[in-house]
C-alpha positions as CSV (number, residue, x, y, z in Angstrom):
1,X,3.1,11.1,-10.2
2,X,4.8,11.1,-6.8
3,X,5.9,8.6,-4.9
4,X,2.6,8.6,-2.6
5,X,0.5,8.5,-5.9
6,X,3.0,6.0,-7.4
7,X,2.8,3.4,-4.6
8,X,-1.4,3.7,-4.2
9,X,-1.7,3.5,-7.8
10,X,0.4,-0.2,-7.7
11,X,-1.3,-1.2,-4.2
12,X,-4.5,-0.7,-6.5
13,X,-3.4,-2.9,-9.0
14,X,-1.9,-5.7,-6.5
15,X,-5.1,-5.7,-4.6
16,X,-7.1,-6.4,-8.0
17,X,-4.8,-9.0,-9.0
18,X,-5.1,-10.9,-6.0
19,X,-8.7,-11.5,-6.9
20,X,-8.5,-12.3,-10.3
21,X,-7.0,-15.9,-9.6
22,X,-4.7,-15.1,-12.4
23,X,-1.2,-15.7,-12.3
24,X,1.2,-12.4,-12.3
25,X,1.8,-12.4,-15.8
26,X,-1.7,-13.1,-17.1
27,X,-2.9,-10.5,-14.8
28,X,-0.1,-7.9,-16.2
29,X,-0.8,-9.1,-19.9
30,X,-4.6,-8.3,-19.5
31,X,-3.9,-5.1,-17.9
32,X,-0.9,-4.3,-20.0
33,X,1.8,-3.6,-17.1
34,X,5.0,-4.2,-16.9
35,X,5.4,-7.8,-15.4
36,X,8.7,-6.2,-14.1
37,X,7.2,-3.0,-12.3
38,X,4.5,-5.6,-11.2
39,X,7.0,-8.4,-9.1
40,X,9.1,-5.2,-8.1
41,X,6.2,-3.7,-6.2
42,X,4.5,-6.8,-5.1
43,X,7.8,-7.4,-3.3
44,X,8.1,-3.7,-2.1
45,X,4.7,-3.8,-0.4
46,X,3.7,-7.3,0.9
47,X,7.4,-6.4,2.6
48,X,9.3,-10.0,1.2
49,X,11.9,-10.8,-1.2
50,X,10.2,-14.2,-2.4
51,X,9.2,-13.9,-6.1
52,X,6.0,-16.1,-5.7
53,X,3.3,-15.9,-7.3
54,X,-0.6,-17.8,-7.7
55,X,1.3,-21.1,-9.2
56,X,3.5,-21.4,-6.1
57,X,5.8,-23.8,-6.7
58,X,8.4,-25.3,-4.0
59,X,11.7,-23.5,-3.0
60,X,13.2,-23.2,-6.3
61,X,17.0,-25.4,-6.7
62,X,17.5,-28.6,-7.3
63,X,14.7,-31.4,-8.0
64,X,14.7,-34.5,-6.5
65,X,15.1,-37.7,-8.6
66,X,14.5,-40.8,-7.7
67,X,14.4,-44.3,-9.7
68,X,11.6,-46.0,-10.4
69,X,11.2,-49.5,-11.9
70,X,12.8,-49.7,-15.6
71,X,9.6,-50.3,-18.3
72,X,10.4,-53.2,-20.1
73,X,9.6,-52.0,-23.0
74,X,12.0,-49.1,-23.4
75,X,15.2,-47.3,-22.1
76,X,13.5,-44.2,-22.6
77,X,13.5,-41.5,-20.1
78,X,10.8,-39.7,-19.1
79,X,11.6,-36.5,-17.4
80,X,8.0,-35.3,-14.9
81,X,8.1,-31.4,-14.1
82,X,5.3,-29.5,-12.3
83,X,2.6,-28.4,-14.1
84,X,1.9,-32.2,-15.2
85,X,4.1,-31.7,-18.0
86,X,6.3,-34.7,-19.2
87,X,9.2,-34.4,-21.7
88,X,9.8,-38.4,-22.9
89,X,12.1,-40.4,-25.1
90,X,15.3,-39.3,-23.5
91,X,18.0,-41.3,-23.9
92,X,22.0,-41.1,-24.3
93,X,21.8,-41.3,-28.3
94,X,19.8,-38.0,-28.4
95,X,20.6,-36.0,-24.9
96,X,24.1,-34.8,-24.4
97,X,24.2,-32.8,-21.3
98,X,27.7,-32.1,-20.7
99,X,28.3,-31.2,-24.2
100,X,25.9,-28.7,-23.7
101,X,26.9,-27.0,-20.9
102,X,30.2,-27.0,-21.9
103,X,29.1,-25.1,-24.8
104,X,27.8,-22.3,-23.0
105,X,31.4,-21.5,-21.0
């Protein structure tokens, strides 16, 4: 395949994913691609360097955190991230952070 071929052929497959509503790695899993080859040449020919995809999410970094009133029934945590999921019962007895990180240097 040359480079003509190559570049109709993933134009083809960027055009169908963009109406399936599916996010980039659904759409590769159902069509068995390579979720790789896929972001490369969704990048390569919609001409950006932004990895988005149908989830867009905000400018990835840091989150914001802000504190809101302490339940009086607990000292939990409850940690929100997008998508609606919730990850709850944090507290120092069962979270060390630090430790962690440290770990991985």
């Amino acid at each position: 395949m040359n480079s003509t071929e190559r570049t109709h052929y993933w134009q083809q497959y960027i055009e169908h994913w963009r109406d399936t509503g599916l996010s980039g790695a659904a759409f590769c899993k159902q069509q068995s691609l390579s979720y790789h080859q896929f972001v490369y040449w969704r990048r390569k020919l919609e001409g950006t360097d932004d990895a988005t995809d149908t989830e867009r999410s905000p400018t990835p970094g840091f989150a914001r955190v802000t504190q809101v009133a302490a339940s009086p029934l607990s000292d939990d945590l409850t940690l929100r991230l997008p998508g609606g999921m919730a990850i709850t019962g944090l507290h120092a007895g069962n979270v060390d952070l630090l430790g962690a990180i440290l770990r991985q240097l």
